[in-house]
matplotlib code that plots the C-alpha trace (Angstrom):
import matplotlib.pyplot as plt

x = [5.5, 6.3, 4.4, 6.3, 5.7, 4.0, 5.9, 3.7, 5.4, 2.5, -1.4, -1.6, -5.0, -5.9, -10.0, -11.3, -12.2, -8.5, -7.1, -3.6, -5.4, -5.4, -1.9, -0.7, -3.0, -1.1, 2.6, 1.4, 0.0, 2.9, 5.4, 3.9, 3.9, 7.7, 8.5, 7.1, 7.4, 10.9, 11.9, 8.2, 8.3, 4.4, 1.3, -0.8, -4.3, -6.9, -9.7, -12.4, -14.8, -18.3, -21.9, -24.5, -27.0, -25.7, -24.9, -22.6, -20.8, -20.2, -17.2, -15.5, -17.3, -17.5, -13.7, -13.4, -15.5, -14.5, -10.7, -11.9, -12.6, -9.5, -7.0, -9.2, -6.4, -5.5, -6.4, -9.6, -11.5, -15.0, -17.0, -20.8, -21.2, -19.7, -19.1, -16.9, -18.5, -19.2, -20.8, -18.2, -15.4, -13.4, -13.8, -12.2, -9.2, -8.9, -9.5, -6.4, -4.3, -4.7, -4.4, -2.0, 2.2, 2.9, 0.0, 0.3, -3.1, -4.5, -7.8, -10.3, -13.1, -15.6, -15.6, -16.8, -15.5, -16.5, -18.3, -15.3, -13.6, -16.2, -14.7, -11.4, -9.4, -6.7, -3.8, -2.4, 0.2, -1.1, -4.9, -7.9, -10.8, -13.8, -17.0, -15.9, -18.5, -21.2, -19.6, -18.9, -15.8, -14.1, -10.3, -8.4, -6.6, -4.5, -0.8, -1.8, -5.3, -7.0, -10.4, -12.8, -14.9, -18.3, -20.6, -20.3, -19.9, -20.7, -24.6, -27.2, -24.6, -26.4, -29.1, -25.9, -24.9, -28.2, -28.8, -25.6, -25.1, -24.2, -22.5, -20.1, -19.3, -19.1, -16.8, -14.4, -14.9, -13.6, -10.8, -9.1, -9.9, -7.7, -4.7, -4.9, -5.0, -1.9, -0.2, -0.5, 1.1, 4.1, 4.5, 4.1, 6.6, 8.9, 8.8, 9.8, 12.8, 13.8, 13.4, 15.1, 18.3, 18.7, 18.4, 21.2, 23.3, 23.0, 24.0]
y = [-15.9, -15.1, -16.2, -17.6, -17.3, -20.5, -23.6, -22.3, -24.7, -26.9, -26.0, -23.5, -24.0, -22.4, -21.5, -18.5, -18.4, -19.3, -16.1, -16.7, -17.0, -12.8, -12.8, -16.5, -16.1, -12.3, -14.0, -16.5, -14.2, -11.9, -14.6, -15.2, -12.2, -12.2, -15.3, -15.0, -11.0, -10.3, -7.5, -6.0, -5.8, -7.6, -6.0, -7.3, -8.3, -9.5, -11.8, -12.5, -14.8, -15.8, -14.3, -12.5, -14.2, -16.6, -17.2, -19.7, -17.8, -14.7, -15.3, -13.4, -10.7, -9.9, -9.8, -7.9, -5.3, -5.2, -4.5, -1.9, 0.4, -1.0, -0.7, 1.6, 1.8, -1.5, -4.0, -5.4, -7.8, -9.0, -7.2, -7.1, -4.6, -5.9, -9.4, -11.7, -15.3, -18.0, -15.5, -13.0, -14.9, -14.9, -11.2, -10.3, -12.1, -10.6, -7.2, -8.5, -9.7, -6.3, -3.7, -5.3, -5.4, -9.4, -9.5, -11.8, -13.0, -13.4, -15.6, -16.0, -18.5, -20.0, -24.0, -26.7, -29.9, -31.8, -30.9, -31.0, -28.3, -25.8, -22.0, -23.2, -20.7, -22.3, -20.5, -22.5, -21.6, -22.4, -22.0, -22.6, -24.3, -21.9, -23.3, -27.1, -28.1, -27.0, -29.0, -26.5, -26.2, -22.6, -21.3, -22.1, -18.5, -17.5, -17.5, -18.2, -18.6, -18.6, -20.7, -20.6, -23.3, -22.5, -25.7, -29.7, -30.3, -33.9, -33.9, -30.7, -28.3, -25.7, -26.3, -25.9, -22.9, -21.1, -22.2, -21.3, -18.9, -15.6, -15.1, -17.4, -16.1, -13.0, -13.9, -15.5, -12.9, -10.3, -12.6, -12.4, -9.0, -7.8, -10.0, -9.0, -5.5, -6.0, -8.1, -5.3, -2.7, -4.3, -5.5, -2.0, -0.4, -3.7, -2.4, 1.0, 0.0, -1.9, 1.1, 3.3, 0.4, 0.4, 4.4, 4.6, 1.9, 3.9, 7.3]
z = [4.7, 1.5, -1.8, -4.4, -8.1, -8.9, -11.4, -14.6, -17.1, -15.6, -14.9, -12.0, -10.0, -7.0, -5.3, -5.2, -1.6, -0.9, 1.2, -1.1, -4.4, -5.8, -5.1, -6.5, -9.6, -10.2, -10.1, -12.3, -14.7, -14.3, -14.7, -17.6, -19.5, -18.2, -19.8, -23.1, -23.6, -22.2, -24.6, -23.8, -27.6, -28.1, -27.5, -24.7, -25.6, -22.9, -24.8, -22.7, -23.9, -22.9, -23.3, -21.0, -21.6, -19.5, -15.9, -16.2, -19.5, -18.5, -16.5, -19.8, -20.3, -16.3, -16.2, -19.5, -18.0, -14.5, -16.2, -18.6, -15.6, -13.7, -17.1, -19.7, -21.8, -22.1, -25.0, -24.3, -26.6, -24.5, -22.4, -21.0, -23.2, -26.5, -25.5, -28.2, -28.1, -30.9, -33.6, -33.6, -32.3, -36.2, -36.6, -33.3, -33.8, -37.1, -35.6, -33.0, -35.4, -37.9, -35.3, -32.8, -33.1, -32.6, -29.9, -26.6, -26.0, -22.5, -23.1, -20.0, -20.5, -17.5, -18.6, -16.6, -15.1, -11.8, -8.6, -6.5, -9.2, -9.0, -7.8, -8.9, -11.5, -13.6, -15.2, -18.3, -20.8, -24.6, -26.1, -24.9, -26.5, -26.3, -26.7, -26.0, -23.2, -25.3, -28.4, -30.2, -32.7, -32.8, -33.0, -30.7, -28.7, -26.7, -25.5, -22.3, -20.7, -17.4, -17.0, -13.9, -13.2, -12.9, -12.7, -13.3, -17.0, -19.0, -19.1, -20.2, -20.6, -22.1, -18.9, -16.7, -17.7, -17.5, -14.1, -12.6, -9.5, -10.3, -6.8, -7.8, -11.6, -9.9, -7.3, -9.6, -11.7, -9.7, -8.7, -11.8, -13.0, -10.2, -11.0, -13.8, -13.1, -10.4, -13.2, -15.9, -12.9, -12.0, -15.5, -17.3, -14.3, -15.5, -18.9, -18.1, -16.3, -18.6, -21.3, -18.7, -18.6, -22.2, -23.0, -20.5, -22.3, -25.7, -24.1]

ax = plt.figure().add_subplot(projection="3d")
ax.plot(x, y, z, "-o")
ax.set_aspect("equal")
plt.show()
């Protein structure tokens, strides 16, 4: 059977356990960059938020450095390593917005919602709130923006997100890192015939 893009003008959801999920999340996000970077004229920038210190926040950084080894010369704000979280949240997307041509922000962000919703990764087109289930009032980012629910939200946040399972972060984790990564492949080899297409139109 074949696996259809997913309808992205509304949230696109799907659990990381699924057997269909790597490659539904990947047309989503491929879709995506489709739609709102045709003339592949706009950088692409992945902004993975979250902290390591952590369990339940480091959804970000685990994807940012799980791509940096898939894609190390791609755009990557938000790693283990160097992860971008409330502190320095204002000074990366300066650093974004000075070195990038028109950037097209892909934000990933754990978040939490009910028990039922836990392992579930959601593709949305617009921002993202970072830092909302801890009450906490930064920029909003993004162009687009995938979330993965880690934990039940609405009472001791800051206690849920330390005691969250790693397995699962990590599982969702690696999830979306390599739809990303798949993403990024077929859009880059998009790109290039497309260049190819209009080189030949000029001759």
């Amino acid at each position: 059977m074949v696996n259809k893009a997913p309808n992205i003008t509304e949230k696109y959801s799907c659990h990381y356990e699924d057997p269909h999920c790597l490659t539904r999340l990947e047309n989503a996000i491929y879709t995506n960059l489709l739609e709102m970077n045709s003339t592949f004229s706009r950088d692409i920038i992945y902004l993975c938020i979250g902290t390591d210190r952590a369990t339940g926040d480091c959804l970000g950084p685990l994807v940012g450095s799980r791509l940096k080894a898939l894609l190390p010369s791609a755009s990557i704000y938000g790693t283990l390593e160097e992860p971008v979280h409330a502190v320095n949240l204002h000074e990366a997307l300066d650093n974004i917005m000075r070195d990038a041509d028109q950037p097209l922000v892909i934000a990933v962000d754990a978040c939490l919602g009910n028990i039922e919703r836990i392992g579930y990764i959601n593709i949305k087109k617009g921002s993202l709130k970072p830092g909302s289930a801890v009450k906490k009032v930064l920029p909003e980012v993004g162009d687009f923006h995938i979330s993965g629910v880690v934990n039940v939200g609405g009472f001791f946040e800051h206690m849920v997100l330390q005691n969250t399972r790693l397995f699962t972060v990590y599982q969702m984790a690696d999830i979306i890192s390599k739809s990303l990564y798949i993403a990024q492949f077929r859009y880059t080899r998009r790109s290039q015939q497309y260049a190819a297409e209009h080189l030949e139109d000029h001759a």
